[in-house]
C-alpha positions as a Markdown table, in Angstrom:
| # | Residue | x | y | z |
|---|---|---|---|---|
| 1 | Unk | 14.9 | -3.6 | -9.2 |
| 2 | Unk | 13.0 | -2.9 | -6.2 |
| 3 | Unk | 14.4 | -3.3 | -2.5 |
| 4 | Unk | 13.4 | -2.3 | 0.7 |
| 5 | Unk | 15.4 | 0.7 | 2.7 |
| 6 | Unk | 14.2 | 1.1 | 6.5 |
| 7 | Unk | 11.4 | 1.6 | 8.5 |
| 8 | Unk | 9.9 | 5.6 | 8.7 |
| 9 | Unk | 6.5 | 7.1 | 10.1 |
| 10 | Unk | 4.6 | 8.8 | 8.5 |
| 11 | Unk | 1.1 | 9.9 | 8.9 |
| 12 | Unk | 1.4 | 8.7 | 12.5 |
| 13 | Unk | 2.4 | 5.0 | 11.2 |
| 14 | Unk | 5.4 | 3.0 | 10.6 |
| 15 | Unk | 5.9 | 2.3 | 7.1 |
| 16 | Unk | 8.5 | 0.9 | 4.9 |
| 17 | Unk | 11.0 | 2.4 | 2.0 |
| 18 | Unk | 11.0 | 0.8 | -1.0 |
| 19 | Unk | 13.4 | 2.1 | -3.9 |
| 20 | Unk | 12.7 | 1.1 | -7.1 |
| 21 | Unk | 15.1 | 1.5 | -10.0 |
| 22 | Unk | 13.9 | 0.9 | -13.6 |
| 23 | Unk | 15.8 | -1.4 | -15.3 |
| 24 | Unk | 15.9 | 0.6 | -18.2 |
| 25 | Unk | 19.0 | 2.4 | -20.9 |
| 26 | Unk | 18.9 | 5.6 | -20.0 |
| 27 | Unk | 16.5 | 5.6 | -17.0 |
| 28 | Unk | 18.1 | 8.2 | -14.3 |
| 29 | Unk | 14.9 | 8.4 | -12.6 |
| 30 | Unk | 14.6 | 6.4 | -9.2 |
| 31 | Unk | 11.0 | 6.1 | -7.1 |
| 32 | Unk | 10.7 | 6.1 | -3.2 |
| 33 | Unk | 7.5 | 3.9 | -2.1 |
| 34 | Unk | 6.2 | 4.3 | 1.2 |
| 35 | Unk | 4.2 | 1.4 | 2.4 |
| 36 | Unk | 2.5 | 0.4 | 5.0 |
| 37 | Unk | 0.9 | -3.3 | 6.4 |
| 38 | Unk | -2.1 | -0.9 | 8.5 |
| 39 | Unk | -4.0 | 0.2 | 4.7 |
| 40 | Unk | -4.9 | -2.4 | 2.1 |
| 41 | Unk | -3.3 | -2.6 | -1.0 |
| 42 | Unk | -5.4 | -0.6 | -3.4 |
| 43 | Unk | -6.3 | -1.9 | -7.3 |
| 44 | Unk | -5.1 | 2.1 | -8.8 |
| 45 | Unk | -1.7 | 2.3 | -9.1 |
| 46 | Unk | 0.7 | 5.4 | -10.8 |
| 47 | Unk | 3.3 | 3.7 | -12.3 |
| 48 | Unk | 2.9 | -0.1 | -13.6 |
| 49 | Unk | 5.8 | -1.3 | -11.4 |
| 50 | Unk | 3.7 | -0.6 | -8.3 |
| 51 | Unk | 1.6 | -3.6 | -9.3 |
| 52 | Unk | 4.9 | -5.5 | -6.9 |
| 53 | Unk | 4.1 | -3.5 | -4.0 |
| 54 | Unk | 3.0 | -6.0 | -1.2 |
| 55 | Unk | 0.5 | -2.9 | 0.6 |
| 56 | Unk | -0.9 | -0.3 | 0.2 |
| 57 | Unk | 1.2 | 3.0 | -0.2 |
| 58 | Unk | 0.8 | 6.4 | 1.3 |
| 59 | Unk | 3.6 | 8.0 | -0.7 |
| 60 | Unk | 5.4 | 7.7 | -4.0 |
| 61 | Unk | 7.8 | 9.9 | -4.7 |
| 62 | Unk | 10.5 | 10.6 | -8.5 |
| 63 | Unk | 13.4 | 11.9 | -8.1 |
| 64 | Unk | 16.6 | 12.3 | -11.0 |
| 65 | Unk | 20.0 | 13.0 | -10.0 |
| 66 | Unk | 18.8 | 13.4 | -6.7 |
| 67 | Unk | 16.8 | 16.1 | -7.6 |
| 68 | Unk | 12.9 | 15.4 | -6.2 |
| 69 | Unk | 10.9 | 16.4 | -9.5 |
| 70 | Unk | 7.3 | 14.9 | -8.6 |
| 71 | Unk | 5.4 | 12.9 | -5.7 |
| 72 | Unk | 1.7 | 12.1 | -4.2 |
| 73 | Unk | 1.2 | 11.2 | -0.5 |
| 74 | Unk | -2.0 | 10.6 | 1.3 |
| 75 | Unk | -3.6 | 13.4 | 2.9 |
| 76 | Unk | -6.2 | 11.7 | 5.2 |
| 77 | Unk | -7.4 | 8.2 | 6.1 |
| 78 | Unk | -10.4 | 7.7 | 7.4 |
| 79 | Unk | -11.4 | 4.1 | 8.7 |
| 80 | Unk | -15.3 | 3.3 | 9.0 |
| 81 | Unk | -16.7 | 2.7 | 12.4 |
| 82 | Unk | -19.0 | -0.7 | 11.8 |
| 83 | Unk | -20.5 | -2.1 | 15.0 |
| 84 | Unk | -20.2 | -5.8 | 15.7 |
| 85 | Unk | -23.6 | -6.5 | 15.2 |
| 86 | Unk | -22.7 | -6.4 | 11.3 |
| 87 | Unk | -20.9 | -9.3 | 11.4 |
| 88 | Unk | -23.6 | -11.0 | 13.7 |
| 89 | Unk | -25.1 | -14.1 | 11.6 |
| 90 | Unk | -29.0 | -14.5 | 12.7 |
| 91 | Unk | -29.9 | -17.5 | 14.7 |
| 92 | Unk | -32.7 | -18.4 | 12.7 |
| 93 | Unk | -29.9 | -18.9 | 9.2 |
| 94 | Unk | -28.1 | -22.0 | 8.7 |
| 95 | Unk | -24.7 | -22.2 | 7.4 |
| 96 | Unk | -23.8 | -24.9 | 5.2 |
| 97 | Unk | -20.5 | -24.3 | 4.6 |
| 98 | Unk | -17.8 | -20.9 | 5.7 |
| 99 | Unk | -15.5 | -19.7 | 3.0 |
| 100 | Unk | -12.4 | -18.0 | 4.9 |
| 101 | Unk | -11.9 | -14.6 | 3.6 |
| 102 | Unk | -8.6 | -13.8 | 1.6 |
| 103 | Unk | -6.1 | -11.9 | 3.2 |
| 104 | Unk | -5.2 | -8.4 | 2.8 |
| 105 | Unk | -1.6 | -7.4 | 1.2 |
| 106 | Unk | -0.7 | -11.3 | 1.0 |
């Protein structure tokens, strides 16, 4: 079961809390998510149930009885400077037909 808790920042961003309880006999453990719409969702995930995760995440965090016993969290992002020319198609191509790009954490 995985549902949302609040808004935080972290990393100089909003983000959201997501708790996710396995739905498992015996399972005590319970994971905090911290997500955020600003980073793409990335293909590498820790833990399977990550795969429901609608961005990408810059901390996960285990925790039993309240007790935190493991966690990663991003240490830098870095977003590439591309200049607009990039994107520029030459006047001398012809386009027959535009695909539209799929979205990002959708």
């Amino acid at each position: 079961m995985l549902k949302a808790e609040g808004n935080f920042e972290l990393m100089g961003m909003t983000c959201k809390k997501l708790v996710f309880h396995p739905q498992k006999k015996l399972a005590d453990s319970i994971y905090e998510v911290y997500l955020s719409d600003n980073i793409a969702k990335i293909p590498w995930h820790p833990y399977t149930f990550m795969a429901q995760v609608p961005s990408g995440f810059l901390g996960l965090y285990k925790s039993v009885a309240g007790a935190l016993l493991e966690g990663i969290e991003v240490k830098e992002i870095k977003r590439p400077r591309v200049s607009v020319d990039f994107f520029r198609v030459s006047p001398t191509m012809k386009i027959e037909r535009r695909i539209t790009p799929l979205k990002l954490n959708r």
